[in-house]
Structure formats: structure tokens, C-alpha cells
GUDREN-75021 format. One record per residue (C-alpha): x, y, z. Coordinates in steps of 0.1 Angstrom, whole numbers, always signed. Layout:
<sites>
X / Y / Z;
...
</sites>
This chain:
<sites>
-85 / -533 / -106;
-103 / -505 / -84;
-116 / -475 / -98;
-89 / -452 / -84;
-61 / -471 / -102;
-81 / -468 / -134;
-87 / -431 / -129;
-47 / -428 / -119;
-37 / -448 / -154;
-59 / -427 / -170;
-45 / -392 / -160;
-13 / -404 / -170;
-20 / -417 / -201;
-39 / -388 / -209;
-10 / -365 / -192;
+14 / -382 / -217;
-5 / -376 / -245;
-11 / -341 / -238;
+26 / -335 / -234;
+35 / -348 / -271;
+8 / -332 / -284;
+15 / -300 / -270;
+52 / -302 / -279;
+41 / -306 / -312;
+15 / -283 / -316;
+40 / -255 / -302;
+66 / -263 / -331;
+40 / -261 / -360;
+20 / -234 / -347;
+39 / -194 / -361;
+42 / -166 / -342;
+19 / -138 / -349;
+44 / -109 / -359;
+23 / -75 / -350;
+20 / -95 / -311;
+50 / -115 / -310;
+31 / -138 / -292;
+22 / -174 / -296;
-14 / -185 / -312;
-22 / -208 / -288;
-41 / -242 / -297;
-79 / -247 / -284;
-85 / -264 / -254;
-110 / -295 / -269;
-84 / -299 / -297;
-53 / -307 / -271;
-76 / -328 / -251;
-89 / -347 / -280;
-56 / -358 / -287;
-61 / -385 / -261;
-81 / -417 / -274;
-101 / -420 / -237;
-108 / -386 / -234;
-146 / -385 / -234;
-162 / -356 / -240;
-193 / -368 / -218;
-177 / -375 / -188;
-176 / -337 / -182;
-211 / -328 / -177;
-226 / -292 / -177;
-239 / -283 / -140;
-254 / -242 / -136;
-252 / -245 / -103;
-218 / -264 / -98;
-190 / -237 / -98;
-163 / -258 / -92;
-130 / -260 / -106;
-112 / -291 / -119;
-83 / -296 / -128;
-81 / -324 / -157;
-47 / -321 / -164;
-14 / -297 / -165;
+13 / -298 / -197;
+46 / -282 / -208;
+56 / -267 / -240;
+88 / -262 / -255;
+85 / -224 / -250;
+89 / -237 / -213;
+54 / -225 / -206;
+32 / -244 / -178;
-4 / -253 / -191;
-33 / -261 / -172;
-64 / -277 / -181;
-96 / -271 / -161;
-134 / -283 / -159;
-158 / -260 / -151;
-191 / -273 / -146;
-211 / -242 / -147;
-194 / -226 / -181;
-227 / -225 / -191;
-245 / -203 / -164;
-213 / -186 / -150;
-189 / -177 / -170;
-158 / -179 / -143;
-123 / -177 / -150;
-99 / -188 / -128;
-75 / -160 / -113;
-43 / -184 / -95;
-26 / -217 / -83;
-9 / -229 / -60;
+27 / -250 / -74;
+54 / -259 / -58;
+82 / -277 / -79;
+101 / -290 / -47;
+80 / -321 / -30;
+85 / -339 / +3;
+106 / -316 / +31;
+116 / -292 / +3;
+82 / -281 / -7;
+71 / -249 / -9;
+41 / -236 / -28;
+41 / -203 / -47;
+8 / -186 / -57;
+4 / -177 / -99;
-14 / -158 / -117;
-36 / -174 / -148;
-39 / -167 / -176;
-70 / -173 / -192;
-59 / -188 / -230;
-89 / -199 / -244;
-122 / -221 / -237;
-149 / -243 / -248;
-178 / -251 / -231;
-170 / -261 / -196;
-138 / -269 / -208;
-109 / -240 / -204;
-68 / -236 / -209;
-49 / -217 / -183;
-15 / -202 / -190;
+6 / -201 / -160;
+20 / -164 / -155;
+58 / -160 / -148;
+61 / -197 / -148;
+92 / -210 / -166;
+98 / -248 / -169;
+129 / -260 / -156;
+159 / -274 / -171;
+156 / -307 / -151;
+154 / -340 / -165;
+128 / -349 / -134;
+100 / -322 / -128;
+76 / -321 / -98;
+46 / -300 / -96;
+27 / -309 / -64;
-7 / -285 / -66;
-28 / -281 / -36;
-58 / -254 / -49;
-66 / -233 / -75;
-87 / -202 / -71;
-117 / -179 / -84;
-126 / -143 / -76;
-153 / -145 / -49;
-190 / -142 / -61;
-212 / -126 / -36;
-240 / -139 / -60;
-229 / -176 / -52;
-205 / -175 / -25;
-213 / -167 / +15;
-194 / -139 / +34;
-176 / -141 / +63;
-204 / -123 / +85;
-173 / -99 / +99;
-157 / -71 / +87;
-135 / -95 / +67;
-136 / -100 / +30;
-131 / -132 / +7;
-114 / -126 / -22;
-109 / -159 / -41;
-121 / -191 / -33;
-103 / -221 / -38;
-107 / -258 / -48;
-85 / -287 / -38;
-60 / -301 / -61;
-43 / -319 / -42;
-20 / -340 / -66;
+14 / -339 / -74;
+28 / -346 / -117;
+62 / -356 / -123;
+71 / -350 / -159;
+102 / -368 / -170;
+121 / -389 / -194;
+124 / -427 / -194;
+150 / -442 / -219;
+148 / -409 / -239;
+109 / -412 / -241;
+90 / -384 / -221;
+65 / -396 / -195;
+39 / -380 / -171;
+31 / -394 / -134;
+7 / -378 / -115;
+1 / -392 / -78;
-23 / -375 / -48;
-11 / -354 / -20;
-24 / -352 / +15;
-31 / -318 / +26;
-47 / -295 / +55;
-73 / -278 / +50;
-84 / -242 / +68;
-119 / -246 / +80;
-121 / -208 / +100;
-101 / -178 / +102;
-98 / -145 / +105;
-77 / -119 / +90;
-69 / -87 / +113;
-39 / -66 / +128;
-33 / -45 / +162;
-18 / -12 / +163;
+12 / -5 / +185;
+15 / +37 / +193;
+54 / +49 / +185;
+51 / +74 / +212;
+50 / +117 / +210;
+66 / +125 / +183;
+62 / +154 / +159;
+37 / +134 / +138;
+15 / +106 / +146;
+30 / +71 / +139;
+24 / +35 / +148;
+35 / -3 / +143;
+2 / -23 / +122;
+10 / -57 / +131;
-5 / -83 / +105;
-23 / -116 / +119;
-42 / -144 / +105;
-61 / -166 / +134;
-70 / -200 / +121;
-83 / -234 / +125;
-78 / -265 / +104;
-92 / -299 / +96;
-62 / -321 / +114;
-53 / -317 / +151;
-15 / -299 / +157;
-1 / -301 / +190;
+23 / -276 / +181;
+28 / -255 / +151;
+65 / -256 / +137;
+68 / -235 / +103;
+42 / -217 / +80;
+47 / -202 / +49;
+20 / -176 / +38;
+9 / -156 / +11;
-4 / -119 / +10;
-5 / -87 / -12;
+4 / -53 / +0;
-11 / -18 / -15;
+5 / +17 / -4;
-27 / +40 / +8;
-27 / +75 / +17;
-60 / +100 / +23;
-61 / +136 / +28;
-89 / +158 / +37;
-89 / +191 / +27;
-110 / +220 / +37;
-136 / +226 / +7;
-123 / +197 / -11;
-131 / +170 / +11;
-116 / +135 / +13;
-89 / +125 / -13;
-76 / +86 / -15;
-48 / +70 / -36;
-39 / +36 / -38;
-7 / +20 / -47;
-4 / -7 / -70;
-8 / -46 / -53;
+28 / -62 / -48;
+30 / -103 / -40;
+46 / -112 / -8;
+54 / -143 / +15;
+62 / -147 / +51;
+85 / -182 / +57;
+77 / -180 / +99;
+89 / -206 / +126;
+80 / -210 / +161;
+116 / -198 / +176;
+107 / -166 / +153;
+104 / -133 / +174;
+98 / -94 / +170;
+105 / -65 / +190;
+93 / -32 / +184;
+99 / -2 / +197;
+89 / +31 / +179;
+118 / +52 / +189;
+92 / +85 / +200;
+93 / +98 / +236;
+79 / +74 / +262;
+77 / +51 / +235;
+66 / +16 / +249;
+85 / -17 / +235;
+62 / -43 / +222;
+74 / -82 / +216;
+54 / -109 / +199;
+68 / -144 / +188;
+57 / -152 / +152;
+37 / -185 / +161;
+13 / -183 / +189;
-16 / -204 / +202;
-52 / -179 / +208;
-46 / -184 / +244;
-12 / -164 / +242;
-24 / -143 / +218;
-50 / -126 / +239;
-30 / -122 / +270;
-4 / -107 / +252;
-24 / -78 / +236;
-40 / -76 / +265;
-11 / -52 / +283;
+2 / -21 / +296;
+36 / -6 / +290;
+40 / +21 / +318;
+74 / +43 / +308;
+86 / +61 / +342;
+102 / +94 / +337;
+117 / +122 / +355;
+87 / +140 / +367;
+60 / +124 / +348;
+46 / +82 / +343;
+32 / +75 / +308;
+12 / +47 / +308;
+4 / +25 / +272;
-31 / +1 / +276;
-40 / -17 / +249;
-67 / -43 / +250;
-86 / -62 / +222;
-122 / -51 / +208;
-149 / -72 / +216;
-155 / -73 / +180;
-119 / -95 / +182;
-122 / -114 / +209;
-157 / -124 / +196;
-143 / -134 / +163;
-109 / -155 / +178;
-136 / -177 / +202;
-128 / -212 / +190;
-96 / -206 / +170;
-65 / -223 / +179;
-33 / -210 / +163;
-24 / -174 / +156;
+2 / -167 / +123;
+20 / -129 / +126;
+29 / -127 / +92;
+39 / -89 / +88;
+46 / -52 / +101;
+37 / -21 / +80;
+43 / +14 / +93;
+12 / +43 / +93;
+6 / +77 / +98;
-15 / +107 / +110;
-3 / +141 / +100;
-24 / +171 / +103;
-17 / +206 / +88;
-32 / +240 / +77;
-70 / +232 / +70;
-58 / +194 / +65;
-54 / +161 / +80;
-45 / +123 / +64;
-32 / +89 / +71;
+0 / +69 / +52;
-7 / +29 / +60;
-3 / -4 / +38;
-30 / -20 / +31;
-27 / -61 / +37;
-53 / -87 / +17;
-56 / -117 / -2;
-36 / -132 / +30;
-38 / -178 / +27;
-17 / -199 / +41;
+3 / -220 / +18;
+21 / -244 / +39;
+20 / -255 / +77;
+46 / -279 / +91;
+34 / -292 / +128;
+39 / -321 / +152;
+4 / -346 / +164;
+9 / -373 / +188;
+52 / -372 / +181;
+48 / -372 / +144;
+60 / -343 / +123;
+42 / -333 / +90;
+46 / -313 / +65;
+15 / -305 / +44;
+3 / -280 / +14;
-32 / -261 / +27;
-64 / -258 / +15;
-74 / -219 / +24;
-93 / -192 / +6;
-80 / -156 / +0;
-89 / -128 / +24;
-87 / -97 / +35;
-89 / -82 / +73;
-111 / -48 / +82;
-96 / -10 / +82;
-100 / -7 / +115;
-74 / -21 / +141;
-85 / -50 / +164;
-74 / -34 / +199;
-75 / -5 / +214;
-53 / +22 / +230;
-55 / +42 / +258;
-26 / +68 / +272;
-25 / +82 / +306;
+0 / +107 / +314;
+2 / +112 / +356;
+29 / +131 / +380;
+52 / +110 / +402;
+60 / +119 / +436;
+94 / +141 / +418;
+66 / +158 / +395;
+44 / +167 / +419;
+67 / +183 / +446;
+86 / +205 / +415;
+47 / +214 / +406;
+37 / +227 / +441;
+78 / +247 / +445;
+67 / +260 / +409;
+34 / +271 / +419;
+46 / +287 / +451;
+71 / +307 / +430;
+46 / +314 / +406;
+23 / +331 / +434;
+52 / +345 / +451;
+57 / +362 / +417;
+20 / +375 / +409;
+22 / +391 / +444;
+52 / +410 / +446;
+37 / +448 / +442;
+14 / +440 / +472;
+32 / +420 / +489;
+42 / +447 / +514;
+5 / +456 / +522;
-3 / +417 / +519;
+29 / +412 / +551;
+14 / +441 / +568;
-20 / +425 / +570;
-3 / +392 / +583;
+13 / +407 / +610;
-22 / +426 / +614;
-40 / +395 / +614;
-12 / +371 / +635;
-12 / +402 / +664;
-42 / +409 / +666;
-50 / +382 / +688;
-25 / +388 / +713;
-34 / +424 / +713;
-69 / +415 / +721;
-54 / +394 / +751;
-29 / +422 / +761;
-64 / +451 / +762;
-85 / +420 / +781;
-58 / +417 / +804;
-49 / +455 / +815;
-88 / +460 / +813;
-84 / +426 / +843;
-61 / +447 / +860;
-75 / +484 / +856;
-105 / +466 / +868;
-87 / +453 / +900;
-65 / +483 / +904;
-95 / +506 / +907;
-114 / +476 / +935;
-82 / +479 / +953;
-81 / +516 / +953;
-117 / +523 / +963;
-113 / +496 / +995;
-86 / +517 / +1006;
-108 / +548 / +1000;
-132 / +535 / +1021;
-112 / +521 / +1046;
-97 / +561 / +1050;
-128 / +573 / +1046;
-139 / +552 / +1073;
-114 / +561 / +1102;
-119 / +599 / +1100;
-144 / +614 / +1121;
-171 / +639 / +1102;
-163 / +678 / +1117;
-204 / +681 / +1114;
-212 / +649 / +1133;
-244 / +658 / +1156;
-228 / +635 / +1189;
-201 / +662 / +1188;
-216 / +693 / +1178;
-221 / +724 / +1208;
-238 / +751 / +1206;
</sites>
């Protein structure tokens, strides 16, 4: 017999065991009247219950912070137990903050992300309560577990080395209970999963202007970029999780900056690769912005990469939006983009004042990928961390408002009225001048001209002068003087 079939036997023998005695357990143990709550049983005494539970297989490790999951139960109150190891109890005290279950398996599945809730511990050995879990009615039960998380620990734990956060950190599961009845005895099989696991992503959104509008308003569209341990030649379906907050600021003269956050909400996105969004922000010149929910990096960037140019009347308005090199830097090697959500936000400005309205979007993992490699389709739980994406949007946008050809001939008729206008009191004098100006060469020409013909008129007259002058004799000429 191999060693995994022994270890398999063993979690369900010890699964079965942990079932009764929690069944019974929950029958004998009273509720506590001032908390009408249940006093929960410690975790070492439910494990005990099983003969080959040994104590010593669970070591103590400081430097392991690990979490593993020895086994999950049910209880008549149709809670959802789960039993975890945790190496470094001893040098870390770390609690587990949520799961991922889904109680559907094969086609159907579809993982939903709990809350724990931390019920009691000893040593490295702790009891989880699942929050807002309810057992179901069903005779069969499946709950296929791909990860379990804990809060990040920047003491322990490396950063992204962006403007990106981790918030939890997972560790693989990956097994799938069924908890049923045989022959009206209850039984426990527990079998392993294959899964995908998220080796790099990165967690950002781009910024779509709604045009001029009284305010200033814009489309935030959510995106995680992502690569993953198994090859996909094409992306079918995703399911992810991620938390929204409500944000506004407000700076105020003297007061300075004021900031209020909303309370975090849970919420999924179910996307598929016919999925597509329009947007268009309904202010003037607005542009009209289309995405599909499922892209590849390669699409991605020449998408956001655009202009939307909206041609008016008298006037072009041209949209540019591009990618920071920040982004493009960080979606270098990745291969699939998910656009998982659109929030609205806001600019206002007033007397003495100015502030934003957005959403804030974190703790963003995928849950579930379904995808197609070399003609095979698959549909696999993931292995991701929690994170969070930057404040700051990952493109830019640039507006440039220019005349057309219509705008610029109403501008230079508008200006000429305009000066017409402004000129009107002189505009008598201003004609005068014109005239003054447009005659006064001609009247130059006309005086050079008369002066031509003065001058000729005078050469003329003075030949004929001399020419009279010339045929009479002189009365005193000596020849015909006598005495």
C-alpha cells in the first residue's frame, strides 16, 4: 500500500471520527444564556477523538507559517468546522482570516470566499468556525477547498515591489470532502483536486473621462493581469472575488484634507469571453469606450492605447489615452487580462474647497478559471493571493480642443464684426484716410504728369519765341543805321 493511500484512509477515518464526535459534543454541550451562543469544544479534545491522531506528527516550526488543513466537520447546528495546523503557533501567533468552498464539484463548481472565525486553539493546533456557512439539507455534501488564507505579514512575507499591496496570503488545499450517509451510517470521503495556480499579477484600473459636464466625472475600470502555472490557449470563464469601500475627500481652506471611508462590501464577477462593455459618459463630447471582459496583454495594450476624436459643429475634441510606463512595465510577461468591474468617481470643487467620490477596489483573487489547452477544456479552482491595486489610474489622458474648417471661418466673420464694431465712431475719419491713402498715388501721378506737360508746354512755347524772335529785324541794327 503506498503512502498516499495510507494518508487518504487516514483523513477519512479520522474525518469520520470527527463528525460523530462533533455531533455529539454539540448535543451535550448547553448554551450559555447571557450570549446565546454555543461553548464550543477545544480543538486537541475533538482531534483526540480519533485513535491515530498523533499528537507528534504535527511538529512546532518558528519559521514555517504555513497553514494546514487537517480536517473540516459539521455539527448539528449546521455549522462548518475547520481544523488547521499551524506550524509556527509558537513564534507567530497567526490566525487565519478565509477559505475558499465551493459545495458544487465538477462543471458546477464555484468557490465562495468565507470569513473564519477563530474558535479556539492549542498549540499549533487551531478550530476555525466558518462565517455565514450553513450546512445543507442534502443527504450527499461536497466541499471541494482550493486555499485558505492569512493577513499578510510584511515581517515574513515579500511585497509586490509595485504600488500594489498583498493582503492575505494563501495556502493550497486543494481537496474535495464529501460527507454523507451509507445505509443510515454517516461517512466522510475526502479526495484531492487539481487546481491552477497564479504565479504573477497585477491589480490596477484605467480611467475613462465622461466628458464637460458641470462636475468632473469618469468611468474606473477594474483589471487584474495575470499569469498562471498551466498553459491556456484561450481563456473561457473566470469567476473572481473582490471587496469594494465608498471613499470621499475634501479639502477645505484652513481645515485641510478630510477622508471617509465606507464600510468593505464582498463581491464577485462570473465573466466569459463573449462578455462585453460599452461606456459612454453621457457629458458633451463625451467619447464611447468598449472593452471585452477577457483579453490577452497583447489586446489589452493596444486597446488603451487610443484616441476618441468627437467632431462637432465648429469645434474637434480629441480623447488620448495611453498607459503609464509604470503599467506597461508591470504587464511585460503577463498573458491574460480579467476586467472584473466599473465604479464611478468624481471631482467637485466649490467655495475654498475641492474633493473626489470613487470606490475603492482590493482584496481582488481569482477563484475559478475555465480555459481550453491543446483542444481540452478545464475547469479548475485557483491558487491566488489577495491584493490590492495603487490609487492612481494606470493610463493617462490628454484632451485637445481645436477649430474645424466651419469654426475657423465663423471665428475670422466674428472677429471682422467685432473690429467693425470697436471702430464705428472713427470710422469716418478711418474711410477718409483710405481714400487719402488709396489717391494719393494717383494724385502724385496726375502732379508728375501736368508737371511732364507744363514742362513741354513751356519748351514748346519758348522755340516758338525764338523762332519769332528770330525773323524780326532789330530797328537799332548797326548794317542799317544812317546818320
Amino acid at each position: 500500500m503506498s503512502q498516499a493511500t495510507k494518508t487518504r484512509i487516514l483523513s477519512m477515518i479520522l474525518a469520520f471520527v470527527t463528525v460523530i464526535c462533533t455531533v455529539f459534543m454539540a448535543v451535550q454541550t448547553p448554551l450559555i444564556a447571557r450570549a446565546e451562543s454555543i461553548e464550543y469544544s477545544e480543538v486537541l479534545d475533538d482531534l483526540k477523538k480519533d485513535a491515530s491522531f498523533q499528537e507528534s506528527n504535527y511538529p512546532e516550526r518558528p519559521t514555517d507559517y504555513s497553514l494546514n488543513i487537517i480536517q473540516i466537520a459539521e455539527s448539528v447546528n449546521k455549522e462548518l468546522f475547520v481544523y488547521v495546523y499551524q506550524p509556527s503557533a509558537a513564534q507567530k501567533n497567526i490566525t487565519a482570516c478565509s477559505i475558499n468552498i465551493s459545495t458544487t464539484i465538477n462543471d458546477a463548481i464555484s468557490f465562495i470566499n468565507y470569513k473564519l472565525d477563530l474558535l479556539n486553539s492549542s498549540g499549533v493546533f487551531y478550530k476555525y468556525k466558518v462565517r455565514d456557512f450553513v450546512v445543507k439539507d442534502e443527504p450527499t455534501r461536497y466541499y471541494a477547498i482550493t486555499s485558505i488564507y492569512r493577513p499578510f505579514d510584511e515581517s515574513i512575507d515579500a511585497g509586490t515591489g509595485n504600488d500594489n499591496t498583498i493582503t492575505e496570503v494563501n495556502y493550497a488545499v486543494n481537496k474535495q470532502y464529501c460527507f454523507g450517509t451509507i445505509n443510515g451510517n454517516p461517512y466522510v470521503n475526502c479526495v484531492d483536486i487539481e487546481t491552477i495556480v497564479v504565479t504573477d499579477k497585477f491589480v490596477g484600473f484605467v480611467r475613462y473621462m465622461d466628458g464637460f459636464k458641470l462636475y468632473v466625472g469618469a468611468c474606473d475600470s477594474h483589471f487584474v493581469a495575470f499569469n498562471t502555472d498551466k498553459p491556456m490557449d484561450k481563456l473561457l470563464e473566470a469567476d473572481v472575488y473582490y471587496t469594494t469601500q465608498a471613499y470621499s475627500s475634501a479639502w477645505v481652506m484652513f481645515a485641510g484634507t478630510q477622508e471617509e471611508f465606507g464600510e468593505k462590501a464582498d463581491n464577485y464577477a462570473y465573466l466569459k469571453y463573449t462578455d462585453k462593455v460599452e461606456h459612454n459618459g453621457g457629458g458633451l463630447f463625451a467619447g464611447t469606450y468598449t472593452w471585452e471582459r477577457i483579453q490577452t496583454v497583447e489586446d489589452f495594450i493596444a486597446n488603451e492605447n487610443r484616441d476618441n476624436i468627437y467632431h462637432g459643429a465648429i469645434i474637434d475634441v480629441k480623447y488620448s489615452t495611453k498607459l503609464t510606463d509604470a503599467a506597461m512595465q508591470e504587464l511585460q510577461g503577463k498573458r491574460w487580462v480579467l476586467r472584473f468591474a466599473e465604479t464611478d468617481y468624481t471631482f467637485w470643487t466649490g467655495d475654498s474647497a475641492y474633493g473626489t467620490f470613487a470606490t475603492i477596489v482590493g482584496d481582488v483573487t481569482i477563484l475559478r478559471l475555465k480555459f481550453e489547452t491543446d483542444g481540452i477544456t478545464y475547469n479548475l479552482g485557483v491558487i491566488d493571493n489577495k491584493q490590492t491595486g495603487g490609487k492612481e489610474p494606470s493610463n493617462e489622458t490628454e484632451i485637445e480642443v481645436t477649430l474645424n474648417k466651419r469654426g475657423k471661418t465663423l471665428l475670422w466673420l466674428l472677429l471682422l464684426i467685432l473690429l467693425i464694431v470697436l471702430l464705428a465712431p472713427v470710422l469716418p475719419y478711418v474711410l477718409r484716410a483710405i481714400v487719402w491713402l488709396i489717391s494719393l498715388p494717383f494724385k502724385a501721378i496726375a502732379a508728375i504728369v501736368k508737371a511732364i506737360k507744363r514742362r513741354r508746354q513751356e519748351k514748346e512755347e519758348r522755340k516758338i519765341y525764338e523762332r519769332v524772335v528770330s525773323t524780326i529785324d532789330d530797328p537799332y541794327s548797326d548794317d542799317d543805321y544812317e546818320p
